[in-house]
N, C-alpha and C positions, 0 to 999 in steps of 0.2 A: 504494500500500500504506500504510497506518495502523500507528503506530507497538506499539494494542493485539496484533496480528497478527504484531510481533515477539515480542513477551511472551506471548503464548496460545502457541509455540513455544520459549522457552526461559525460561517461567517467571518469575513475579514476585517471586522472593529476592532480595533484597538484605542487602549485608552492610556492617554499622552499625560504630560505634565512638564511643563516649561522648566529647566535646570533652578533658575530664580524662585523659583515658588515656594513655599516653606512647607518645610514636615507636617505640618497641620493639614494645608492646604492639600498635601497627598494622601494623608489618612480619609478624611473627604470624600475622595476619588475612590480608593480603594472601599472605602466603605459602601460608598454608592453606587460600584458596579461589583461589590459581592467579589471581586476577588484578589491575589495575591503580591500580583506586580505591575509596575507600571513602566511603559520604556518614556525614558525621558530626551524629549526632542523640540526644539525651537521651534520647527513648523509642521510637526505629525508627518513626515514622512520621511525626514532624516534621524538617525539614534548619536542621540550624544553621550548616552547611558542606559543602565535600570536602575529601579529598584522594587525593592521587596517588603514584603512585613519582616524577612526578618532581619535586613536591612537597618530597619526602626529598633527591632527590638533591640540589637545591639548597640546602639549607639544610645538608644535610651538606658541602657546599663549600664553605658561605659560617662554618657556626659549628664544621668539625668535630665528632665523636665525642661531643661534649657532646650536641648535639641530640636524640639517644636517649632521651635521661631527660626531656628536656620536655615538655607537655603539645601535643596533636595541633591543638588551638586554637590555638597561637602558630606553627603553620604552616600552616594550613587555608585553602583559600579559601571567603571568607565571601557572594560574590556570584557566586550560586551559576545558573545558567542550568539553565532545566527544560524540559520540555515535557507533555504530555496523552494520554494515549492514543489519543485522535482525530487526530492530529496526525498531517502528511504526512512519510513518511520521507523522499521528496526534500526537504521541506521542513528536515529537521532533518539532513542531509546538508550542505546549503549552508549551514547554521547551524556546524552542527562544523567545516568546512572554513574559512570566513571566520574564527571567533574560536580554531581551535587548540584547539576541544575533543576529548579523547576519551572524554567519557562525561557521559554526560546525566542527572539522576533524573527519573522519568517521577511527575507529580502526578497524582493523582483527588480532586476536591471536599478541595485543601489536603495529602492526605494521601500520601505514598509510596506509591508502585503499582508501583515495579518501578524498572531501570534499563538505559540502553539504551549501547551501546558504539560505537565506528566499527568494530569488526568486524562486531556487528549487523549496520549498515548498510549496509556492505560485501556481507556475507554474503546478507542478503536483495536487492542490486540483481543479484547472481549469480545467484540463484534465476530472477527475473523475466526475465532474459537466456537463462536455459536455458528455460523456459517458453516464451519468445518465438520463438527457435529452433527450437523440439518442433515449436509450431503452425507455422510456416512450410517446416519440412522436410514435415510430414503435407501441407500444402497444395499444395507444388512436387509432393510425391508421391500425391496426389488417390488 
């Protein structure tokens, strides 16, 4: 399965957050679209970063309550790992798994096309297990 075939199913939105903007103002975001990470980009279609809840959480242990008012760039990670919409989901499976990613932004020709999660991919290797399943109960039952 191809990573585009994640995304032709759940959609190429992604949600941004300007480097200036403060920890508050990302918490926000993440709160209000229910999930984990946000790529952070000047104009939604270039990455200048991510970041994550646990992103926050760390730097909320490490600077306290102050952190909130900082800007998202002085926590943001800046080496930033993508992948293509061509791209093999087992391939980007063992990718998230080796480096502890959980969330990928998907490039086309440079630009933001979407973003893929380990539930994604979780998600879709279930799919292909139940499909595999189908075909082999139909089979056993000719």
């Amino acid at each position: 399965m191809r990573i585009s075939t994640i995304l032709r199913d759940k959609g190429s939105a992604v949600a941004t957050v300007r480097p200036q903007a403060t920890v508050t103002e990302l918490l926000a975001v993440l709160s209000d679209h229910n999930i984990g990470a946000v790529v952070v980009s000047d104009d939604g279609m270039t990455i200048v970063g991510i970041v994550s809840e646990r992103d926050v959480v760390r730097r909320l242990h490490l600077m306290g309550p102050a952190v909130l008012h900082e800007p998202v760039s002085s926590i943001m990670t800046t080496e930033v790992r993508t992948c293509e919409p061509g791209a093999d989901v087992e391939d980007l499976r063992k990718t998230m798994t080796d480096h502890r990613i959980r969330h990928l932004p998907v490039l086309s020709e440079g630009r933001l096309a979407g973003i893929v999660s380990i539930g994604d991919v979780v998600k879709s290797a279930i799919e292909e297990l139940e499909t595999e399943k189908a075909h082999l109960v139909d089979y056993l039952h000719g």
